[in-house]
C-alpha positions as CSV (number, residue, x, y, z in Angstrom):
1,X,8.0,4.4,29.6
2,X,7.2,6.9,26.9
3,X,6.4,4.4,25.0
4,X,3.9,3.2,27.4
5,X,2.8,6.6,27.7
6,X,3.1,7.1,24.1
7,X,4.2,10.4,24.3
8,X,7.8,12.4,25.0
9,X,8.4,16.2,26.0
10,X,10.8,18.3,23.5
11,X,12.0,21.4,23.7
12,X,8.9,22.2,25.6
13,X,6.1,20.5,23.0
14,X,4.4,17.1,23.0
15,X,5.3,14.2,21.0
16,X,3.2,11.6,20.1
17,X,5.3,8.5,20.0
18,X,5.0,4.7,19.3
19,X,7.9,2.1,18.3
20,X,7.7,2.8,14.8
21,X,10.4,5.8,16.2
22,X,13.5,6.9,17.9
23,X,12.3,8.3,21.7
24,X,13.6,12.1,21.1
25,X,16.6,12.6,23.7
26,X,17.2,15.9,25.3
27,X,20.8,15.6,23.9
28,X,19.1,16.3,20.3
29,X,17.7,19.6,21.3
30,X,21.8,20.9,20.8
31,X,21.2,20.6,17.3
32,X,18.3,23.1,17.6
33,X,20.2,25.1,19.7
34,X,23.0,25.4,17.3
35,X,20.6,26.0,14.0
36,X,19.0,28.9,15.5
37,X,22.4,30.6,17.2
38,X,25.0,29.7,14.6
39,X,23.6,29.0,11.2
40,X,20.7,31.2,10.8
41,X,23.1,33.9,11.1
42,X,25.2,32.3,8.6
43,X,22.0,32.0,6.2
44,X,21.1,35.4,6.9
45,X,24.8,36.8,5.8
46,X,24.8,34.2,2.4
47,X,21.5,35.7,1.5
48,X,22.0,39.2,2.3
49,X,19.5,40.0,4.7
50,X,19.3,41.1,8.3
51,X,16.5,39.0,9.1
52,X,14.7,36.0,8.5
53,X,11.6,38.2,7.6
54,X,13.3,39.5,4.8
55,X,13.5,36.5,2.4
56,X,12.2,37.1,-1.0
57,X,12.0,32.9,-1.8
58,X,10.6,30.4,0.9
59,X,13.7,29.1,3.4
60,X,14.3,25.5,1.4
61,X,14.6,22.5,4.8
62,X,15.4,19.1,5.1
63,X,15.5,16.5,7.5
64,X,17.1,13.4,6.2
65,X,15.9,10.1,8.5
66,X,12.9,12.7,10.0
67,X,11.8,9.9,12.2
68,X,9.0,11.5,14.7
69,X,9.4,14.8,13.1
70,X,10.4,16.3,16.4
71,X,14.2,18.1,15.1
72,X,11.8,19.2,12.1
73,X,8.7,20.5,13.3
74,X,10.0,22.0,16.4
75,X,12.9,23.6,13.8
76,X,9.7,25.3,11.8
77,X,8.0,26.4,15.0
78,X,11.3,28.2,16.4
79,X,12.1,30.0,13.0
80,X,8.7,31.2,12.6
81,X,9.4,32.9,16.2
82,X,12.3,35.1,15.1
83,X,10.4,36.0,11.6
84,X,10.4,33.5,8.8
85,X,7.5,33.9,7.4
86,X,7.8,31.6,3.8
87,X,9.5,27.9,4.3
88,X,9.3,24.8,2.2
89,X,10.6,22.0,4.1
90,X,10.6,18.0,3.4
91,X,11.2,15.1,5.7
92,X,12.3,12.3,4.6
93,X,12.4,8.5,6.1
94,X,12.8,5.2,4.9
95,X,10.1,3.8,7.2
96,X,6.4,4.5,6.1
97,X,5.8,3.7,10.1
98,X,7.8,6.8,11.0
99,X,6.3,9.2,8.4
100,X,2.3,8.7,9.5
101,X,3.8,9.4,13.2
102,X,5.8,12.5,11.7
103,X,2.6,13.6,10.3
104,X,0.5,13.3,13.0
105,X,3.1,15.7,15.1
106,X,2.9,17.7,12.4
107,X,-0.9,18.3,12.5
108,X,-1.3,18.6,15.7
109,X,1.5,21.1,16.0
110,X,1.5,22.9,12.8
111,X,-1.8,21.6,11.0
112,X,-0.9,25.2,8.8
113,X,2.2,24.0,6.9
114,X,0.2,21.0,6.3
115,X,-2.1,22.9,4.0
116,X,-1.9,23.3,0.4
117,X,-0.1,27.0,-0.1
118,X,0.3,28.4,-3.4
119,X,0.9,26.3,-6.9
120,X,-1.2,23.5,-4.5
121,X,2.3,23.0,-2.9
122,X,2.6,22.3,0.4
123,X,4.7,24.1,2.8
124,X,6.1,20.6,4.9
125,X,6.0,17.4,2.9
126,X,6.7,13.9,4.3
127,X,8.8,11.6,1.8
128,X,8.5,8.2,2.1
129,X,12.5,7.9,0.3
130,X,15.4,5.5,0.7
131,X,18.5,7.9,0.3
132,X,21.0,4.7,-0.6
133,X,19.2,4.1,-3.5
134,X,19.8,5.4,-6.5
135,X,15.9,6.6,-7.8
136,X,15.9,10.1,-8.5
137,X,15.2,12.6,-5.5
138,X,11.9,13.6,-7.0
139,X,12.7,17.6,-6.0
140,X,16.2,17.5,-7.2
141,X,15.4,21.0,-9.2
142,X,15.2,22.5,-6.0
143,X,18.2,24.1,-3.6
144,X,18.4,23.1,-0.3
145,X,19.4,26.0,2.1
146,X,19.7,23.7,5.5
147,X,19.8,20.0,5.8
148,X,19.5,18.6,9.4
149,X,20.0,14.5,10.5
150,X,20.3,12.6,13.4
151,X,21.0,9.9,11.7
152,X,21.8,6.3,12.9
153,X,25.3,6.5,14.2
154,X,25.5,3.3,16.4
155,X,28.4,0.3,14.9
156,X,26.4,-2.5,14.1
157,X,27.8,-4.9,16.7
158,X,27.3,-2.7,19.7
159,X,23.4,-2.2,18.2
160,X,23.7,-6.4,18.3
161,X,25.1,-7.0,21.6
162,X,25.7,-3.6,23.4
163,X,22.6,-1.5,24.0
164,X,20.3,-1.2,26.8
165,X,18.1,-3.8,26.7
166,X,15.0,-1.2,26.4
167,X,16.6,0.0,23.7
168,X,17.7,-2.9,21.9
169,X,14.0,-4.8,22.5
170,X,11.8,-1.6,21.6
171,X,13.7,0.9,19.2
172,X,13.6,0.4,15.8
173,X,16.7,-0.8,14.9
174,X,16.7,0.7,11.3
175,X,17.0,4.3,13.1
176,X,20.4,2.9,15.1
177,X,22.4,1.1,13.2
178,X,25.1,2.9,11.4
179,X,27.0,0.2,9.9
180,X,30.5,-1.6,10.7
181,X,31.6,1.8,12.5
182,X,28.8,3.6,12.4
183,X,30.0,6.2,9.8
184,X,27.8,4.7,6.4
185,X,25.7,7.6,6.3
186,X,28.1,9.8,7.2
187,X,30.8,9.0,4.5
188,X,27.5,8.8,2.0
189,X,26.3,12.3,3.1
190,X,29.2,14.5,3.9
191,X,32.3,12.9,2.6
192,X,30.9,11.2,-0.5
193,X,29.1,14.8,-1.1
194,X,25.6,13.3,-2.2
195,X,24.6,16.2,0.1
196,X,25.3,18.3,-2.9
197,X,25.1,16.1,-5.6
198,X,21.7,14.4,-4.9
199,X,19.8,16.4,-3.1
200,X,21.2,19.8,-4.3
201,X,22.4,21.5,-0.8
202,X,23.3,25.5,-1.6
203,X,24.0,26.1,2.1
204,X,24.4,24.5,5.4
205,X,24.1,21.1,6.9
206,X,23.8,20.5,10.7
207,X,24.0,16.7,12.1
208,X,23.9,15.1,15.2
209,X,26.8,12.8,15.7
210,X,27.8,10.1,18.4
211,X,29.7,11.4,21.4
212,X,32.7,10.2,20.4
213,X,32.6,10.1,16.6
214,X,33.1,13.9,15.9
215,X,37.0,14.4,15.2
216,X,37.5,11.9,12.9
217,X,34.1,13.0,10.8
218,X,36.0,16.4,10.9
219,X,39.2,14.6,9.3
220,X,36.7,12.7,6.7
221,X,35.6,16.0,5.9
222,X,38.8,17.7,5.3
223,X,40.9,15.0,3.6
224,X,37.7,14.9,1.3
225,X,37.0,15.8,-1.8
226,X,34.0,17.2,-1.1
227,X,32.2,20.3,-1.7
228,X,31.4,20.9,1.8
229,X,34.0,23.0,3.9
230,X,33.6,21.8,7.5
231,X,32.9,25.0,10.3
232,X,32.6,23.6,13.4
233,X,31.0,21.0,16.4
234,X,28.7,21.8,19.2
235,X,28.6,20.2,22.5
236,X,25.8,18.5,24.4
237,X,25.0,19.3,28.2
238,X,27.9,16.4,28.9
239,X,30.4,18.1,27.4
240,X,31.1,16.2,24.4
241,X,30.7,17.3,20.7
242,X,27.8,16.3,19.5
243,X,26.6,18.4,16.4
244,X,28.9,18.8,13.3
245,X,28.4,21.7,11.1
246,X,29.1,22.1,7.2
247,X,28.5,24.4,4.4
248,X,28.9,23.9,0.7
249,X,31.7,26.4,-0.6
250,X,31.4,29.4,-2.1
């Protein structure tokens, strides 16, 4: 249907999209949710400020797999609404398809972070960027202070032979499948730690998980060698945890 309609309702703003995307679920809005109550306090505390207004240095975001833009954009719109004032954010996706509808959310929502802000940088960039691959991140000199994902999470063979037929015929498949178990770009991001290692996180990352994949990411994380100390899950309206939170150490 929204599809059809070619638009979807999220967190209370409009969504334009089409099936070069993911349809936002309400599920997703947890991860919002969770940002805004339990890591921007945590951001606030690492940089020694009471509030987000008090930055000296833009708030450094990323979405990696930014799809329709929706986690990202509406991010932006609810920090500026409890005081950040500078941001430079990125979203990044594989699919050129998913960027252009990113975009278009993005200038129709917040057409003023899509302006040219000083040093003609922009303050939110889409990134047309393939994170398995091993090209050069082309802002590695820059600090990330939050990374957010949803990223695909589904096994391969339940994305092949298990999904709602609506889903399975009209989503794009690239945004579902998460490998054999569905932990690839889990293991690459968090356990693997190219969080810190490629794209430079200096802070916290907040993903979306599936609703049954959360304790054993948690054990991933621990018996890791990474540099990201795992805090905590959020749950979804169901009941089941479906946001995992990490930080790199200090």
């Amino acid at each position: 249907m929204e599809y059809i309609v070619g638009n979807v309702d999220f967190f209370g703003r409009n969504f334009n999209v089409d099936s070069r995307v993911l349809i936002p679920r309400v599920d997703s809005e947890v991860l919002i949710e969770t940002t805004l109550n339990q890591i921007v306090p945590l951001i606030l505390k690492r940089n020694g400020v009471t509030n987000l207004s008090q930055l000296d240095r833009p708030l450094r975001i990323m979405e990696i797999g930014v799809g329709s833009g929706c986690l990202l954009i509406t991010l932006l719109l609810e920090l500026e609404k409890i005081g950040l004032q500078k941001v430079r954010a990125f979203g990044i996706d594989k699919s050129e398809g998913a960027l252009k509808v990113a975009t278009l959310n993005a200038q129709n929502l917040i057409p003023k972070y899509m302006e040219l802000a000083g040093k003609d940088l922009k303050e939110l960039e889409f990134i047309q960027h393939d994170i398995f691959k091993d090209d050069d991140w082309i802002h590695k000199d820059l600090e990330m202070d939050l990374i957010i994902s949803n990223p695909p999470y589904i096994p391969t063979n339940v994305v092949q032979n298990e999904l709602d037929k609506d889903v399975s015929t009209h989503e794009p498949h690239m945004a579902l499948d998460g490998g054999l178990d569905g932990f690839d770009f889990y293991n690459y991001l968090l356990v693997d730690n190219v969080l810190s290692s490629k794209y430079n996180l200096n802070g916290h990352c907040v993903m979306e998980v599936g609703y049954d994949q959360a304790n054993s990411l948690r054990e991933r994380i621990i018996n890791s060698r990474s540099s990201l100390q795992f805090l905590g899950t959020a749950k979804d309206l169901s009941g089941y945890e479906r946001v995992v939170m990490v930080e790199t150490k200090i």
